[in-house]
C-alpha positions, 0 to 999 in steps of 0.5 A: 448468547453464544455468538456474544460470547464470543465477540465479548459482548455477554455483559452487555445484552440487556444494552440498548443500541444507543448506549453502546459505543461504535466498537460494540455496535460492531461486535454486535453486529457481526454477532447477528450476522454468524448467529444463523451459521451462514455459508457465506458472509457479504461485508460491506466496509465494515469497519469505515466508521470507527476511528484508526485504534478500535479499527485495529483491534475489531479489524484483528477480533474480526479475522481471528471470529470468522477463521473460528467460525470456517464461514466464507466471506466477501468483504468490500473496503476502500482501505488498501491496508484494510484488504492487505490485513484481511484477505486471503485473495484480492480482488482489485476494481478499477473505476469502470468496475472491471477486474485489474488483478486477482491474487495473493496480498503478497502478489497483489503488493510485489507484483502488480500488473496495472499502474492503477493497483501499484498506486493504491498502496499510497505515494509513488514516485514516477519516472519516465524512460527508455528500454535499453539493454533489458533495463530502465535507467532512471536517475536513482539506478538501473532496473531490469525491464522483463518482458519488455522490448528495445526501445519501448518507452516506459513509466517507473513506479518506486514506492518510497521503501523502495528508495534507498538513502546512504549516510556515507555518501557511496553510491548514487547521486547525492541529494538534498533533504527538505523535510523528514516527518516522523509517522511513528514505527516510521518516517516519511523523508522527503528529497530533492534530486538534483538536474544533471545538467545543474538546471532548477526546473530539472530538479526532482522532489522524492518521498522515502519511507525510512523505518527507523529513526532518521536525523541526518546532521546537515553536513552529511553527503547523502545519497540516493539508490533504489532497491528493484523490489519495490520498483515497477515498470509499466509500458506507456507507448503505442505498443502497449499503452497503460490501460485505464483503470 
């Protein structure tokens, strides 16, 4: 009765099973599971069958139980996000089972060390180039290319916050807007990047995340930068192939 309590369920303990909607389910289940004062919780995508809003709230409800209760836990999810919200550490598991990178949620998002953990987090926008210099340069700006040798060929990875638009038309080449769907706290914008050379099967279609209200008039001149935080370069020749996840 103390661990319904807890997770607001008191009213409902003389309730069958049947009669209590997904969210309760869920409270109650993670009641029984912390009744026993386990040392350590397994969590196997506990929250995949409810719906985005009670996923939220039982999400949030979750965390705040298990740092009162001080239990360790182990939870397994398929929802980047998910892992982003609840974790203190990651582990990341690429498709043999093998572990790709263990960290921080904020080293795990800033600073992934495989292509296959970039790409977890939703759209990317790839390119291909050539270290010159210490950089990268791609049609959208020049990124510095840590660690990474003269002449080595590479991929680029920028997440779609990470392309940067410009009203004013200052910097950056200029590009077309196709379509601009509103996400609600944000929009996904998506842009045509022209051929230098003006040929049409050189054009190149990115997304851009804008978080705030994007309505450009047609007769702006718009164009396009990228900010190298959200950037990431991956070698793909033979001296350091991208490893399969």
């Amino acid at each position: 009765m103390e661990m319904l309590d807890k997770v607001g369920m008191t009213q409902h303990a003389q309730n069958h099973p049947h009669t209590l909607s997904g969210g309760q389910q869920q409270r109650v289940a993670l009641a029984r599971a912390l009744a026993p004062e386990p040392k350590l919780l397994l969590l196997d995508e506990p929250f995949s069958g409810l719906d985005t809003n009670m996923r939220g709230k039982i999400c949030e409800e979750t965390l705040g139980l298990l740092k009162l209760s001080g239990v360790a836990t182990v939870m397994v999810t398929h929802d980047p996000e998910e892992a982003m919200f609840m974790a203190d550490r990651i582990k990341i598991l690429g498709k043999t089972g093998r572990i790709l990178q263990t960290g921080r949620p904020h080293d795990i998002y800033y600073h992934p060390n495989h292509e296959f953990v970039a790409k977890l987090f939703g759209l990317m926008n790839r390119f291909e180039g050539v270290v010159k210099g210490g950089c990268v340069e791609i049609p959208i700006g020049k990124i510095r290319a840590n660690g990474l040798g003269e002449g080595r060929q590479v991929e680029v990875l920028v997440r779609p916050e990470g392309v940067t638009l410009d009203s004013y038309g200052k910097i950056g080449p200029v590009i077309d807007i196709l379509s601009i769907h509103l996400l609600g706290h944000d929009n996904i914008v998506r842009v045509r990047l022209p051929d230098e050379s003006g040929a049409k099967e050189g054009e190149k279609e990115l997304y851009v995340r804008v978080h705030h209200a994007f309505e450009p008039e047609l007769s702006n001149r718009i164009t396009v930068g990228v900010d190298p935080a959200y950037a990431f370069i991956f070698p793909t020749d033979a001296l350091g192939g991208i490893a399969k996840a």
